[in-house]
C-alpha positions in Angstrom: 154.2 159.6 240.9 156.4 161.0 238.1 154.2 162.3 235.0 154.7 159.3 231.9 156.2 160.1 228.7 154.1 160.0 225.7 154.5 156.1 223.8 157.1 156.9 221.2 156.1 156.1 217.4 155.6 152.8 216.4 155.6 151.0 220.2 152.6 150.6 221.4 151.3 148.3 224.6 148.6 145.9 224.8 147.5 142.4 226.8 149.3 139.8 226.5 146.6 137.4 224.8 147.1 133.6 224.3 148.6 134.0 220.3 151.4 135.6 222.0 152.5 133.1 224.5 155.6 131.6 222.5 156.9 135.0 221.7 156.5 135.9 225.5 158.2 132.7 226.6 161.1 133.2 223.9 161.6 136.8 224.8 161.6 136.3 228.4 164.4 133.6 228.0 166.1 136.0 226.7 165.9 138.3 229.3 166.3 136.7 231.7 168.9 133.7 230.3 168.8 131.4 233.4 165.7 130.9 232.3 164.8 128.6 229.4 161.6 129.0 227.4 160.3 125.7 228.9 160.0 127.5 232.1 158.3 130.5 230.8 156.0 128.2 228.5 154.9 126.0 231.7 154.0 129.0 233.9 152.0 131.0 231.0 149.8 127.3 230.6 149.5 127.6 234.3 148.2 131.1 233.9 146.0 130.5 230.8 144.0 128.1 232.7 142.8 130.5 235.3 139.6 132.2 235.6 140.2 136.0 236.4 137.9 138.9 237.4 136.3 140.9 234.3 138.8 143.7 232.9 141.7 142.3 234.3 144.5 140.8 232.6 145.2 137.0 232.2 148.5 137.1 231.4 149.7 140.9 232.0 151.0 143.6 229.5 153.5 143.7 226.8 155.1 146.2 224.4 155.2 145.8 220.8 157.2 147.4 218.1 157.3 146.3 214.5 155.1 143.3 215.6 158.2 142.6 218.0 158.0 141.7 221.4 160.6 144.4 223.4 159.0 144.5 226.7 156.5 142.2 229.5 155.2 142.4 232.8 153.4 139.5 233.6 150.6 139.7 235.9 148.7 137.2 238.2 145.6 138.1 239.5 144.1 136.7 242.7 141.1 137.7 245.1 142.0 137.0 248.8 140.8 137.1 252.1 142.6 138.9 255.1 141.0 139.5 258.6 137.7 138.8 257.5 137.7 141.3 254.4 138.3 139.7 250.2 140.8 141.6 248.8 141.8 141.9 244.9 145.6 141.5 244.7 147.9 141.3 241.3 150.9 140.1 242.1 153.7 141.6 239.5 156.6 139.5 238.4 158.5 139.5 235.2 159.4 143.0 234.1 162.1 143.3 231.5 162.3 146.1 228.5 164.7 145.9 225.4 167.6 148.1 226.0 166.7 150.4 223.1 163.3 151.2 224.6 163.5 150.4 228.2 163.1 154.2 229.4 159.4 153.2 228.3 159.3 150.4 231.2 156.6 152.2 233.3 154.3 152.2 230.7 153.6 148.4 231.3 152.4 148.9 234.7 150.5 152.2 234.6 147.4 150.6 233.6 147.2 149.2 236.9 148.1 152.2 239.1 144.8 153.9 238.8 142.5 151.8 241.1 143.0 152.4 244.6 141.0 149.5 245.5 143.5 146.9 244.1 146.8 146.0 245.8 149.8 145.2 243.9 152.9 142.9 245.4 156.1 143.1 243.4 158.7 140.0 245.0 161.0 139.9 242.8 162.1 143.5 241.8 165.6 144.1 240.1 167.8 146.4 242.3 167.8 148.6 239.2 164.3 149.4 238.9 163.6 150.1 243.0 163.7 153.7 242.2 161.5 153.6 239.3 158.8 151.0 241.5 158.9 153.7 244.3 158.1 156.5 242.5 154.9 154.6 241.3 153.7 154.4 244.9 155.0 151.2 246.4 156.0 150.8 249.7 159.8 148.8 249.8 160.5 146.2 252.6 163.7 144.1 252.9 162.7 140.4 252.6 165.7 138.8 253.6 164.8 134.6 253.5 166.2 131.9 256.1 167.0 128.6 254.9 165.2 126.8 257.5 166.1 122.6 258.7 162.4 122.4 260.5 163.3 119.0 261.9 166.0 120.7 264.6 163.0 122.2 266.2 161.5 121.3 269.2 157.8 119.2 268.2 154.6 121.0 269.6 153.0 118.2 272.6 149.9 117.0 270.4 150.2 118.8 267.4 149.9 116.2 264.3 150.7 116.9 260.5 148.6 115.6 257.4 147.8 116.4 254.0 145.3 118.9 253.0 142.6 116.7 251.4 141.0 118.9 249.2 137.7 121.5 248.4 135.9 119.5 251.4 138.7 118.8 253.9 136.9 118.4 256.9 138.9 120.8 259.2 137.7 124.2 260.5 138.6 126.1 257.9 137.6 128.7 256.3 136.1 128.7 252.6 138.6 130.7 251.0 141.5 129.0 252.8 139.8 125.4 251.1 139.8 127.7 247.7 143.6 128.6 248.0 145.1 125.3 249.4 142.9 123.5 246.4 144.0 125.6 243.7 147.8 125.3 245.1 147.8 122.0 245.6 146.5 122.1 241.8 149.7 123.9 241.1 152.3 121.4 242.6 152.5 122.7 246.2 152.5 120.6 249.1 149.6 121.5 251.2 148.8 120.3 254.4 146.9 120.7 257.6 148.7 120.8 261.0 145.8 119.5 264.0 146.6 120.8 267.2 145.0 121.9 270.4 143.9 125.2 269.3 142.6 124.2 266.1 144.2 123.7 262.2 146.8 125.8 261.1 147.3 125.3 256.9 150.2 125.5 255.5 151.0 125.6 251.5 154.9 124.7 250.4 156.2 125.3 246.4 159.0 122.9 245.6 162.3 125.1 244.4 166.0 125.7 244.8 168.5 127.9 246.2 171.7 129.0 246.5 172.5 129.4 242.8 170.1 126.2 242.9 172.4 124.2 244.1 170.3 123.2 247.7 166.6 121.5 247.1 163.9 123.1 249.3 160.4 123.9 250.4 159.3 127.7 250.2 156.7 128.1 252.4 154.1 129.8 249.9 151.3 130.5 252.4 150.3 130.3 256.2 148.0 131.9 258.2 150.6 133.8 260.4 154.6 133.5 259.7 155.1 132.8 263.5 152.8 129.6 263.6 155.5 128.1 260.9 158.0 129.1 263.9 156.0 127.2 266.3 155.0 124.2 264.5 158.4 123.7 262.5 159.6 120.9 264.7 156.4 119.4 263.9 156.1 119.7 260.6 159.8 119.0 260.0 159.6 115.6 261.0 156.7 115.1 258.7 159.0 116.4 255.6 161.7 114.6 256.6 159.3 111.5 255.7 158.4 112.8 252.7 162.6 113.6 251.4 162.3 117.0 252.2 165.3 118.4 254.8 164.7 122.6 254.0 162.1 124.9 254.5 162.7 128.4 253.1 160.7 131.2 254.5 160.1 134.7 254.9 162.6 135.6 257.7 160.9 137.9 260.2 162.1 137.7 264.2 160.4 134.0 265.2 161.7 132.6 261.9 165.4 133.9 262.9 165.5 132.0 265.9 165.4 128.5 263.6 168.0 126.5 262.8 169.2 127.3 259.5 171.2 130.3 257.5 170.1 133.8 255.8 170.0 133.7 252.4 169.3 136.5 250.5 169.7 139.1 252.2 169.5 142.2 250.4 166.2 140.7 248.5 163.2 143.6 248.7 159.4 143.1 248.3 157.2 146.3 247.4 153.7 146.5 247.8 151.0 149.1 246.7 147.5 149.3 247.5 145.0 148.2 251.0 146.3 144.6 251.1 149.4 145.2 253.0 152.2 142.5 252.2 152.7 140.1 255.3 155.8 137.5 255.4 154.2 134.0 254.7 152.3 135.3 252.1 153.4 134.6 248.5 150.1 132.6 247.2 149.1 133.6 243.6 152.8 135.1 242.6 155.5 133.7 240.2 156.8 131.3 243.1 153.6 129.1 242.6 153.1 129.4 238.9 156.0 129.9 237.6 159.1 128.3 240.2 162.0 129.1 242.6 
């Protein structure tokens, strides 16, 4: 990883803490101007009321000059489980610097770099700053999405779709998969619990839009394996159709691509760093949740 430059005079970077909130939400709607501070505001309350591990942050990093906000990188912290092991996992989003001090940008993430234990997922990274999240030891992926229409697909014999019922749902899942449906469902997703022969198979959807937000969809947020989606979309197509919901966007990987629907986005990259490694039908605990599509 390149060496950092020293912190210039007068700019220094700290943790976002909850006083700051409104100048992070005005700043970042000014960053980012398809974004209004309402959006900002609603995702930092999200975050606020989160518990997160000792020493990390609860909001993410910002820089300060003059008692000015001039540069965030919001981060949300998660612990999950993946083939039987708990893995810590920040999940980056966020990242915008003031012009006239934006050659400082790494310095909001560097706190973060030095823990090989903990694995960082950046979704949503600018095509400007790929070579700058490279250098600092993330592995790059293209992510292209595919605008799903689930319903097209042929139903699973037997297979049955319901809601996810909360902390004590009765199916045969596991304790952290009860943890992460409940606190998503506590976030506005739409969780539910597909029955079949073989056993459940959980499934956690954000509400959001696409194609310049034009097109209403589901983005699946969360699934054990992006190829039981693939199988169980007819299925679970039919339920969303009952429920007004005609598109499911996911994580386009080779049993996604043979669903009816359209690419979208197909230049997108996802970067990863760390032991978790980044799997398609995996976004729980990023800015898609908390924050929107």
């Amino acid at each position: 990883m390149n060496a950092m430059r020293p912190m210039p005079t007068g700019l220094r970077r700290r943790q976002i803490g909850p006083d700051d909130l409104e100048a992070v939400a005005s700043f970042l709607a000014g960053g980012f101007r398809l974004r209004p501070p309402a959006y900002w505001r609603r995702g930092l309350e999200r975050q606020a009321a989160r518990a997160v591990r000792p020493g990390r942050p609860r909001f993410g990093y910002m820089l300060e000059k003059d008692g000015q906000v001039v540069g965030t990188i919001l981060v949300i912290a998660a612990e999950l489980e993946h083939e039987g092991r708990e893995f810590e996992r920040c999940a980056l989003s966020s990242w915008y610097v003031a012009p006239e001090v934006r050659a400082q940008a790494p310095l909001l993430v560097s706190p973060l770099l030095g823990d090989p234990a903990l694995s960082l997922l950046n979704i949503s990274a600018a095509p400007n700053t790929w070579p700058t999240v490279g250098a600092q030891g993330f592995a790059g992926r293209r992510a292209p999405k595919r605008l799903t229409v689930p319903a097209l697909a042929p139903r699973v014999p037997g297979a049955a779709v319901r809601l996810f019922r909360g902390p004590d749902d009765p199916a045969a899942l596991g304790e952290g998969e009860r943890r992460l449906l409940a606190d998503h469902a506590g976030f506005g997703c739409l969780c539910l619990v597909v029955e079949t022969h073989d056993g459940p198979q959980p499934f956690a959807f954000a509400q959001g839009r696409v194609l310049r937000r034009l097109v209403p969809t589901l983005r699946l947020v969360w699934c054990r394996d992006i190829a039981a989606y693939a199988r169980l979309a007819g299925t679970i197509g039919r339920f969303l159709l009952g429920r007004g919901a005609l598109t499911v966007t996911a994580d386009e990987d080779p049993s996604v691509a043979q669903l009816p629907g359209w690419r979208i986005a197909p230049e997108s990259r996802s970067y990863a760093r760390g032991p978790l490694p980044f799997r398609p039908g995996d976004l729980a605990y990023t800015e898609v949740v908390l924050y929107g599509l």
